[in-house]
PALUMKE-325166 format. One record per residue (C-alpha): residue in three letters; z, y, x. Coordinates in steps of 0.05 Angstrom, whole numbers, plus 5000, padded with zeros to 4 digits. Layout:
# residues N
alaZYX/...
This chain:
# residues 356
unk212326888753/unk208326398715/unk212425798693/unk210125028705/unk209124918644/unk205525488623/unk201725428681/unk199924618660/unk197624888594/unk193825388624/unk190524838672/unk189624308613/unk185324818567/unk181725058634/unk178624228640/unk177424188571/unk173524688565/unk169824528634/unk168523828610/unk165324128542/unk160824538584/unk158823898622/unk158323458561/unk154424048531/unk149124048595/unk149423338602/unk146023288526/unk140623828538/unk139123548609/unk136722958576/unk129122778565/unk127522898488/unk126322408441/unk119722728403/unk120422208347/unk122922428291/unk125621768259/unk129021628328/unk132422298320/unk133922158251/unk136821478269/unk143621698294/unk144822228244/unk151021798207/unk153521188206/unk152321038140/unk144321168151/unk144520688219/unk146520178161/unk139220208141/unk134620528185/unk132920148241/unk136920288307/unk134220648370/unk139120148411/unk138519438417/unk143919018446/unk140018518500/unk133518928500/unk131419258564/unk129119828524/unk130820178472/unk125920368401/unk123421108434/unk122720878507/unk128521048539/unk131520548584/unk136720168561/unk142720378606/unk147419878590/unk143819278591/unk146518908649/unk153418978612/unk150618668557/unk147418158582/unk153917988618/unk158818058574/unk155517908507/unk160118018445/unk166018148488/unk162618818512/unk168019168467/unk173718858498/unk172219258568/unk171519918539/unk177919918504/unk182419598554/unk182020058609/unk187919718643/unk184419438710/unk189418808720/unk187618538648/unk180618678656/unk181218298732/unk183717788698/unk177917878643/unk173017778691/unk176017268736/unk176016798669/unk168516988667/unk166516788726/unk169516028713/unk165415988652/unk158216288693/unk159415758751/unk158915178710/unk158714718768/unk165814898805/unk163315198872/unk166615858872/unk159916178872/unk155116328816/unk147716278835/unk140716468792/unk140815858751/unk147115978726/unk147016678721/unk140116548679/unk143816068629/unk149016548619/unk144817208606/unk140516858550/unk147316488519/unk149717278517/unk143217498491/unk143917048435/unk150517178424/unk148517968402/unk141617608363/unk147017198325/unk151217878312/unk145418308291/unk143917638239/unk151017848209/unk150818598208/unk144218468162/unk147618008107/unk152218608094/unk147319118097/unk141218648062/unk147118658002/unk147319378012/unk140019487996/unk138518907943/unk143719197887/unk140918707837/unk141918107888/unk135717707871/unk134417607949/unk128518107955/unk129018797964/unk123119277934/unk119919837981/unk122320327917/unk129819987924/unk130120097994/unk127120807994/unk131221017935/unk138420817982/unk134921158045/unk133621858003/unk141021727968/unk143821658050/unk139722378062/unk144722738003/unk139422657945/unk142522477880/unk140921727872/unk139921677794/unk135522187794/unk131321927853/unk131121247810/unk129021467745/unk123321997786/unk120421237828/unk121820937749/unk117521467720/unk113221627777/unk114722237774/unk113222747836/unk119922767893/unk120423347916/unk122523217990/unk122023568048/unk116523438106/unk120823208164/unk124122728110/unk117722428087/unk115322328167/unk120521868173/unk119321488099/unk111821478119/unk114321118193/unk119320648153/unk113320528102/unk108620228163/unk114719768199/unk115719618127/unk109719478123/unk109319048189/unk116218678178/unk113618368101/unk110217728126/unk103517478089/unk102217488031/unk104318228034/unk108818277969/unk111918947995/unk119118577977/unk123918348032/unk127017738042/unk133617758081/unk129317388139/unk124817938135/unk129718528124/unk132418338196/unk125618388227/unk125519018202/unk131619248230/unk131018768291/unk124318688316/unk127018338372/unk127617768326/unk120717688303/unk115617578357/unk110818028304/unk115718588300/unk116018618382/unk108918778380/unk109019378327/unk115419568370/unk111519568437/unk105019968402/unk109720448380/unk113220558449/unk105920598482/unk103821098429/unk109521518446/unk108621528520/unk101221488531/unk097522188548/unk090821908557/unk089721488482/unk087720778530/unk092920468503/unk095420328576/unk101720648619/unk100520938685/unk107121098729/unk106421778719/unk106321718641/unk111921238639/unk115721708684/unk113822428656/unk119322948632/unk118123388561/unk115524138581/unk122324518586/unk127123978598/unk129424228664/unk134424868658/unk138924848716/unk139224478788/unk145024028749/unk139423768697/unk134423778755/unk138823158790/unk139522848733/unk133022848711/unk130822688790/unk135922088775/unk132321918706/unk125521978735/unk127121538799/unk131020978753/unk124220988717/unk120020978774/unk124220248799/unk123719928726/unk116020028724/unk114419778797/unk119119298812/unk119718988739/unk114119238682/unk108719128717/unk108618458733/unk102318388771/unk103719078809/unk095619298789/unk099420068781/unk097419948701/unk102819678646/unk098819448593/unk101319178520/unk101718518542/unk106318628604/unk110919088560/unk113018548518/unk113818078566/unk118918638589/unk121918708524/unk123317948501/unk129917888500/unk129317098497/unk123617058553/unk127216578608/unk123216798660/unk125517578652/unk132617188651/unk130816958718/unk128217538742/unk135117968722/unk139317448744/unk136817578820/unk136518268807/unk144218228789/unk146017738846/unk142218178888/unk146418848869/unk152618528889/unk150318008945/unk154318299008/unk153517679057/unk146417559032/unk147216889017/unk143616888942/unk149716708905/unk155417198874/unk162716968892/unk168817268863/unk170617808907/unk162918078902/unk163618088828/unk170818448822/unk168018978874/unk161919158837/unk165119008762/unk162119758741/unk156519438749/unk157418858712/unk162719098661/unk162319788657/unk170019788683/unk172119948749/unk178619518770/unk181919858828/unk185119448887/unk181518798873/unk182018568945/unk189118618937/unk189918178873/unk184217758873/unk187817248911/unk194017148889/unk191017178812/unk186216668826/
């Protein structure tokens, strides 16, 4: 007869290897990302420290298109997003929220309505503009080795090729020399694509040299009204079948050829395709014509655009608005924190009064 604890084991390496399978389908069910400097983008961590990142903290969207799942978190929580996913323990995180709630209803009714949810999504936006304008001082140092406050197209291509395992010195003396690199094609499509936002990020008079300023609109177009606009072309190049430089529904919500392996991917993707299908009518396309053009999609994407704040602040009230009265009070928010935190506290009912 089997023992418990062999028989534990036994169950232990049976979920593992179940939840590997999922995680496994979970990452193939997923629409593609064609790009190839998106899919280069998340190679290491050292690389994110100077290519620009497919995720945005505060944007609706991210770089290649995809929607930007945990926006609502951000936009909520700000800089403390962290905090939430590593305390797991649902009292402090109660408590967490309960303290966030004091600071959204700024004028002591116990409920938080549009206006105040508004303020408080664009002070959280610009709390994660204020942290991407620190992450670039380190990595601006990073990329300017002779720290004269401008960084060269050759300095910053010579660190990129060093982050893709080519032998730095050598790269430096070849640009020095210019002398032939011989580099592979997938690695030059993404030095040709950094070459253009290069390119669009070096304000006039085009100098091809980087100011720190500049060196975060490259990394963060969201911080550069200009850079918005290359980063909205780009999505709309991506996604647009018929070259008008438009999106229809059915481009914005189309699936790669082959995406769809099993009925598992086939929900999710049904799930992708619907969350898509909300986002364009009900948000994107503001004047509801069936057409998103340029102009609409960076509305969309301004992460400072107070109207948008608006806009998501009803959406949010709206999520967790039982008794339909347009305002969020504390129970509604501690019942739908998923939503709002990304944590789910058990047994707020319970608490929530004698905590508060």
């Amino acid at each position: 007869m089997m023992s418990r604890q062999a028989f534990l084991c036994g169950l232990g390496s049976l979920y593992l290897s179940l939840l590997f399978i999922f995680l496994l389908m979970d990452v193939y069910a997923r629409p593609a990302n064609n790009s190839v400097l998106k899919e280069k983008a998340a190679e290491s961590k050292d690389e994110n420290e100077i290519l620009p990142p497919d995720h945005l903290n505060g944007v609706k969207m991210e770089m290649d298109g995809h929607l930007n799942k945990e926006f609502h978190q951000e936009v909520f929580l700000g800089k403390d997003m962290e905090e939430f996913e590593e305390d797991s323990e649902p009292r402090k995180n109660r408590k967490k929220l309960m303290v966030i709630f004091s600071k959204v209803d700024i004028n002591n009714d116990k409920k938080i309505g549009a206006k105040e949810m508004q303020r408080w999504i664009m002070e959280k936006t610009d709390e994660h503009f204020q942290e991407a304008v620190e992450e670039n001082k380190m990595h601006f140092r990073a990329v300017d080795p002779d720290g004269d406050g401008h960084v060269s197209w050759d300095e910053y291509k010579i660190k990129f090729l060093a982050s893709k395992g080519f032998n730095e010195k050598e790269i430096a003396e070849k640009i020095k020399n210019n002398e032939e690199l011989k580099i592979d094609e997938e690695t030059q499509e993404v030095l040709d694509n950094l070459k253009d936002r290069w390119y669009q990020a070096d304000n006039p008079p085009p100098d091809l040299l980087l100011t720190e300023e500049e060196f975060l609109a490259f990394l963060h177009p969201e911080h550069s009204r200009g850079m918005l606009k290359f980063m909205v072309k780009e999505i709309i190049r991506d996604l647009d079948q018929d070259g008008d430089k438009k999106l229809t529904l059915s481009e914005f919500i189309s699936l790669p050829v082959g995406t769809v392996e099993n009925q598992q991917a086939q929900d999710m993707d049904d799930d992708w395709v619907k969350d898509r299908r909300k986002e364009f009518e009900e948000v994107i396309d503001a004047n509801h014509d069936g057409i998103v053009t340029m102009e609409e999609l960076e509305e969309y994407m301004d992460p400072m655009n107070e109207f948008n704040a608006l806009n998501e602040a009803r959406q949010m009230i709206a999520v967790a608005d039982e008794n339909q009265n347009q305002q969020l009070e504390l129970e509604e928010i501690l019942k739908y924190s998923e939503y709002f935190t990304g944590s789910k506290l058990m047994d707020y009912a319970r608490n929530v009064h004698e905590e508060f």
